[in-house]
N, C-alpha and C positions, 0 to 999 in steps of 0.2 A: 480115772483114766485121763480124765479130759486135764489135770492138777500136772498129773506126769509128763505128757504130751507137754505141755505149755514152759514145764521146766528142763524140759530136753530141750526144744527152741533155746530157752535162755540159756542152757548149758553152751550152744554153740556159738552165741555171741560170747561169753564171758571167755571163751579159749580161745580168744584172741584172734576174733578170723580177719586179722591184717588191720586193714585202714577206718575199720570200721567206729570207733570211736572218734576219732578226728571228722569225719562225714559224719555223722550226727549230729556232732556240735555244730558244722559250716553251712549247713542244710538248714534255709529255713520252716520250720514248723509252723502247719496251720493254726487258726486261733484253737483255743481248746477248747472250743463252742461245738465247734463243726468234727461232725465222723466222718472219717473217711470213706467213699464209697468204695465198695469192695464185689468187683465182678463174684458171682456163684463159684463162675468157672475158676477164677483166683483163690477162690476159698477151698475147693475140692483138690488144685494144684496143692497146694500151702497142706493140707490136710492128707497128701500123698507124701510129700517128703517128709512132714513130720513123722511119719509112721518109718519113716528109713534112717530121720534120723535119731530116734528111739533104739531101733534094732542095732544101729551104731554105738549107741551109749553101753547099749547091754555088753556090747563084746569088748569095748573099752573097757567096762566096770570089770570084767572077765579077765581081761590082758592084767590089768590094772594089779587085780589081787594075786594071779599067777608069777607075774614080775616080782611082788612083795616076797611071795611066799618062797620062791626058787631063791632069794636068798637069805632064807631060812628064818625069817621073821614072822611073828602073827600080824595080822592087818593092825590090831587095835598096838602092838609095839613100835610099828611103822610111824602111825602116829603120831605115838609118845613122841618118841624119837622126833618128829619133823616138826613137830609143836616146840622141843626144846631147841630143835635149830634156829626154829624165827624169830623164840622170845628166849633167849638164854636164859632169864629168871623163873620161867616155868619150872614147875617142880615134875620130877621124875619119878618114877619108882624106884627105879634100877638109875646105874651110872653109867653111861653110856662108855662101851669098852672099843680101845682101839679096833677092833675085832668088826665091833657094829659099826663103826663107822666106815669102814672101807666096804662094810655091806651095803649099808645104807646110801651111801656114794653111786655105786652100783647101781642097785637099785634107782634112784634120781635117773639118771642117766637115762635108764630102759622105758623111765616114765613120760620124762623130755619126748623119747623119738617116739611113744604110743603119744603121747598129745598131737606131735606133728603128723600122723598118719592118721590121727581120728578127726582134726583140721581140713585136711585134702579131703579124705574120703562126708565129710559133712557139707563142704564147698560145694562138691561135685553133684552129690546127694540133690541140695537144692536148684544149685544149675540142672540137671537132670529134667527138673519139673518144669523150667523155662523161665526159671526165675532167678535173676541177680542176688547176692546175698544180701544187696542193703534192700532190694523190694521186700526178699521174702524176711526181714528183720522190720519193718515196717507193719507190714501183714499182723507179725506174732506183736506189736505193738499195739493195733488197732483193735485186736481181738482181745488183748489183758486189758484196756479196759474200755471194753463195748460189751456188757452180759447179753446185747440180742447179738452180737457174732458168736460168742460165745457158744450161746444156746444153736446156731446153727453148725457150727464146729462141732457139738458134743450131739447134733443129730447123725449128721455125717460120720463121723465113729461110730454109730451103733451098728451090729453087723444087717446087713437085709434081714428082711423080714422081720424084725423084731419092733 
C-alpha cells in the first residue's frame, strides 16, 4: 500500500503539475545531513490527500483504458502503436493502417484532456488538505527517503484498530 501511495504522489509530480520542476531546481535544498522536520499534523494532512489522490489515479487509469478501448483498440495495441510513434524503429506486430491512426489520433487527444482534468482535480486534491503543491511535493520527498517517516506514513494507513 504504502509503495502505491508514494507512486501516486509521484505520478502527480511527473504530469506536470506547471512550474514545478523549474521551483525545485531554484529552491535552495538543505544539506542532505539534515531531515526535514515534519509536523504529525502535516503528515496525517499529506496522508489525506494522498488517499484522494490514489482514488484519482484509479479513475484516471479507468477513463484512460475506456478512451483506448471506445476506439476500438486493446490496451496492450494502444501501446504498440504509441511505442512506434516515439521511436519509429520500434518493431511492430501489425503495420499500422491508416485506419489506426486516425484512431489513435483520437484517442491522444481524449487522453491529453483526461491528463488535464486529472492535473486540476490532483491540484485541488492537495490544496484541499492546506497544502501548496510544492509543500505537499516536498512532504512526498522527505518521506521517500526518511524509512522513520515512512514507518509513520505506513502506520497512519493502517485502518483503526488494527
Amino acid at each position: 500500500m504504502m509503495k502505491y501511495l508514494l507512486a501516486t504522489c509521484s505520478l502527480m509530480a511527473m504530469l506536470g503539475m506547471g512550474h514545478l520542476p523549474a521551483l525545485a531546481q531554484s529552491t535552495p535544498s538543505a544539506p542532505a545531513t539534515s531531515k526535514p522536520a515534519i509536523a504529525d499534523d502535516d503528515l496525517k494532512k499529506f496522508v489525506t490527500a494522498a488517499k484522494k489522490l490514489e482514488a484519482i489515479s484509479i479513475d484516471r487509469n479507468t477513463q484512460v483504458t475506456q478512451a483506448v478501448q471506445k476506439e476500438g483498440f486493446t490496451v496492450d495495441r494502444f501501446k504498440e502503436i504509441f511505442l512506434a510513434q516515439k521511436d519509429p524503429k520500434a518493431q511492430t506486430t501489425n503495420q499500422i493502417s491508416n485506419d489506426e491512426k486516425q484512431k489513435f489520433d483520437r484517442a491522444i487527444i481524449k487522453l491529453s484532456e483526461i491528463q488535464k482534468e486529472t492535473q486540476t482535480k490532483m491540484g485541488s486534491a492537495v490544496q484541499s488538505e492546506g497544502f501548496e503543491v510544492p509543500r505537499f511535493l516536498q512532504i512526498l520527498d522527505a518521506i521517500q527517503k526518511n524509512p522513520d517517516l515512512q514507518k509513520k506514513v505506513e502506520q497512519m494507513l493502517k485502518p483503526a484498530g488494527k
